[in-house]
C-alpha positions in Angstrom: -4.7 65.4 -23.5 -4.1 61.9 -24.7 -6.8 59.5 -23.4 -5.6 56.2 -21.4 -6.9 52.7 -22.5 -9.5 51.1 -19.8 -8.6 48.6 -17.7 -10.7 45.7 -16.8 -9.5 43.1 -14.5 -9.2 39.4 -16.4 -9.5 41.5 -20.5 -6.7 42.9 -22.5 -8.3 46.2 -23.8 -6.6 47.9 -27.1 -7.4 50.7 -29.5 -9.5 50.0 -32.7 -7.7 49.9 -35.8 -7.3 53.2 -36.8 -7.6 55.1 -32.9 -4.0 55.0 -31.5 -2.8 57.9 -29.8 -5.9 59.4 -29.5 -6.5 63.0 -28.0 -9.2 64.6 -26.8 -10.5 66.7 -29.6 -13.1 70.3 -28.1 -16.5 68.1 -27.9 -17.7 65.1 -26.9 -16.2 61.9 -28.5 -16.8 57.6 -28.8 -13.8 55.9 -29.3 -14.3 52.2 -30.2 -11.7 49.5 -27.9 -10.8 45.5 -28.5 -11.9 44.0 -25.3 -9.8 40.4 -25.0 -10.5 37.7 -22.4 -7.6 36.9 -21.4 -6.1 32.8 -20.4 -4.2 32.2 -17.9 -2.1 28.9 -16.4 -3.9 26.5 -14.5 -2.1 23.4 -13.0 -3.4 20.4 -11.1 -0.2 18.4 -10.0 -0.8 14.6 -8.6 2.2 13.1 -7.2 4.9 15.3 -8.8 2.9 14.9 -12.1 1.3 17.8 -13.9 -2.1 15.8 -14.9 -3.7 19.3 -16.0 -1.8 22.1 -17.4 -3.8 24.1 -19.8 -4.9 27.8 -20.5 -7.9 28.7 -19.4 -10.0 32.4 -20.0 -10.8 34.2 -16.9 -14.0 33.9 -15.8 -14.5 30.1 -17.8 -15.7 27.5 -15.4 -13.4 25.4 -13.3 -13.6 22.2 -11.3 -10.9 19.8 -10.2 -10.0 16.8 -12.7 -10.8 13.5 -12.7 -8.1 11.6 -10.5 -9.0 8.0 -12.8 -5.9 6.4 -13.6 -3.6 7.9 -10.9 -2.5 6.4 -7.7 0.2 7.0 -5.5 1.1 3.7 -4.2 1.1 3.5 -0.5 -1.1 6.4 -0.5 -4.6 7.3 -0.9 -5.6 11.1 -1.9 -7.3 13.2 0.8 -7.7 16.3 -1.1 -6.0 19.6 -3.0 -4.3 22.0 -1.3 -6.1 24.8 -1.7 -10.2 25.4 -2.5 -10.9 25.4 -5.8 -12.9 28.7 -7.3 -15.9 27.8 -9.5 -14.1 30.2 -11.8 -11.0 31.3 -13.3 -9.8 34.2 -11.5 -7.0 37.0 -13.3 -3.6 35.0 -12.4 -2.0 31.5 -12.5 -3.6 28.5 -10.2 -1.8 25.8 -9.4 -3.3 23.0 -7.2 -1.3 20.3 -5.7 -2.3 17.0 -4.0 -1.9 16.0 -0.8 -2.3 12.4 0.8 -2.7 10.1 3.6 -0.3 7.4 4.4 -2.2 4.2 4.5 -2.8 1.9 7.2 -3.0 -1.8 6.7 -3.9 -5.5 7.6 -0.9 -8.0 6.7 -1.8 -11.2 7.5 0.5 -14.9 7.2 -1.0 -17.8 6.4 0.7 -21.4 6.0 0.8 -23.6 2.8 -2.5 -25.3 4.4 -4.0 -21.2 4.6 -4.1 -21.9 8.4 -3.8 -17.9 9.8 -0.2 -18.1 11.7 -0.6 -14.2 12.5 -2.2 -10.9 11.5 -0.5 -7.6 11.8 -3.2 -4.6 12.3 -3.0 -0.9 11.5 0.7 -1.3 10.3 1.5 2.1 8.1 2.9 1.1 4.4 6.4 0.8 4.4 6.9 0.4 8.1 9.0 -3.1 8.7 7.1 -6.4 9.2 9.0 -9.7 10.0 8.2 -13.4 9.5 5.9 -14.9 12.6 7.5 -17.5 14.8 6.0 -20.6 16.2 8.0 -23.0 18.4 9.2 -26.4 16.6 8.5 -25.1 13.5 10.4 -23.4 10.9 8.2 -20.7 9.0 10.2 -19.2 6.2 9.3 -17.4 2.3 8.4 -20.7 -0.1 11.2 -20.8 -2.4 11.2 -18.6 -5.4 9.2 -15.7 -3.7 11.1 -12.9 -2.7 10.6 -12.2 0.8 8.6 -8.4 1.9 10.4 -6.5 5.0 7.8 -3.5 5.0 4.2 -3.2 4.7 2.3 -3.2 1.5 0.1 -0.5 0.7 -3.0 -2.5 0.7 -4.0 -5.1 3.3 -2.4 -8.4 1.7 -2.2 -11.7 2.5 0.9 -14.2 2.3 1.6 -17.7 2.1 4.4 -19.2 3.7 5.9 -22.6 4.2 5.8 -23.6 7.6 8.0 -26.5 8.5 8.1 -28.6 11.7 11.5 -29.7 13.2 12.1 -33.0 13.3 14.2 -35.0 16.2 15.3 -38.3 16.9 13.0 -40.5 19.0 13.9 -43.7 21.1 11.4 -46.4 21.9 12.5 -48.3 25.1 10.7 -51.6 26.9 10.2 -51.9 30.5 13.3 -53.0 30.9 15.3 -49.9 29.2 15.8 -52.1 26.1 16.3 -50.2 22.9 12.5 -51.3 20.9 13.3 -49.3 18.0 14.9 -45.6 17.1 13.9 -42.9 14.2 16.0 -40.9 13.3 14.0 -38.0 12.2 10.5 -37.5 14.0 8.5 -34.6 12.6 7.5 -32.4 15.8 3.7 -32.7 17.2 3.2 -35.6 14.6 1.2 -38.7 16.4 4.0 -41.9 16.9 3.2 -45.0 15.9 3.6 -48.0 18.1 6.5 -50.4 16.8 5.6 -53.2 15.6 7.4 -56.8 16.8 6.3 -60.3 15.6 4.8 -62.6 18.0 4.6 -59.4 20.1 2.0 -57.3 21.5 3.5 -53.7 22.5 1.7 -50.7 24.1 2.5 -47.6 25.6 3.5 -47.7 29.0 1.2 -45.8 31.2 1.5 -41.7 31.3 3.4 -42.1 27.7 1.7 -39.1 25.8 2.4 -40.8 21.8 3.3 -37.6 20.1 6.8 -36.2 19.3 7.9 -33.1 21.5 10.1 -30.1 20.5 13.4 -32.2 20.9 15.0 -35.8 20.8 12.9 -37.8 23.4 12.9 -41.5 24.8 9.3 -43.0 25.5 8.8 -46.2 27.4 6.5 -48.9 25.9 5.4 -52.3 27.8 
């Protein structure tokens, strides 16, 4: 009868030169075989990007690469998707990474770096907005281009913050018109007016510093 080739699991196992077809002969035979180890596919994918793709022999030693130089933005690795033998097994392996969204600190500070707000635990690319503060403008500085959603790293930004400014009227005791400015920056301190050959305070109560709108304060 004609005598099958061995199989091995993970080897390719052929006749020696010179042994094909062989048949039992009426006594007891050696027949010599090629034994060879045989490679198969093994794939490590990061981010949609094969970063190993190699043959490797069955058997040869295996361990998951070194992730230096890859980044998913937003993102940080949390592991593969599958364990990883110590070995390489008889068929293809392909490994694929999986992540963890990150969750971040954004905080605003003014052009002074005085904190106006800190967002906490916000998850990269959900939407922040601009902090608000009455009397005051707070707006991108000029030339920067403003972020809508989180970063994928806690990040701080600078932004101008600008007070309003409103007209104030400066009145004697008599309702007379002392002085008027036309543009009064909010929460700044007023100054008294000055008048020669006059001595001028605030009337009593009169709080000297310029309110969220246009006001009239009273001086004796």
């Amino acid at each position: 009868s004609e005598i099958a080739l061995p199989v091995k699991e993970g080897y390719t196992i052929t006749w020696a030169e010179g042994t094909e077809n062989v048949t039992m002969p009426n006594n007891d035979v050696e027949l010599t075989v090629v034994v060879t180890t045989n490679k198969y596919k093994l794939t490590f994918v990061f981010n949609g990007e094969e970063i190993v793709s190699e043959d490797v022999e069955y058997g040869a030693s295996i361990a998951a690469p070194s992730l230096e130089g890859h980044a998913k933005e937003g993102y940080t690795f949390l592991r593969w998707n599958a364990v990883i033998p110590a070995t390489m097994p008889a068929n293809e392996l392909t490994f694929t990474a999986e992540f963890v969204i990150n969750r971040v600190t954004v905080t605003f500070v003014d052009q002074n770096g005085e904190v106006l707000s800190e967002i906490v635990d916000v998850r990269y690319g959900d939407p922040i907005s601009l902090p608000t503060e009455l009397g005051y403008e707070i707006k991108w500085p000029e030339g920067v281009e403003a972020v809508t959603t989180a970063p994928g790293v806690d990040t701080v930004y600078t932004l101008d913050k600008i007070a309003h400014f409103h007209k104030l009227i400066i009145v004697d005791q008599n309702g007379e018109e002392v002085e008027v400015r036309e543009e009064v920056a909010y929460e700044s301190e007023i100054a008294l007016p000055v008048k020669e050959g006059y001595t001028i305070t605030w009337a009593e109560g009169v709080v000297p510093v310029m309110p969220n709108e246009e006001t009239t304060l009273k001086v004796n």
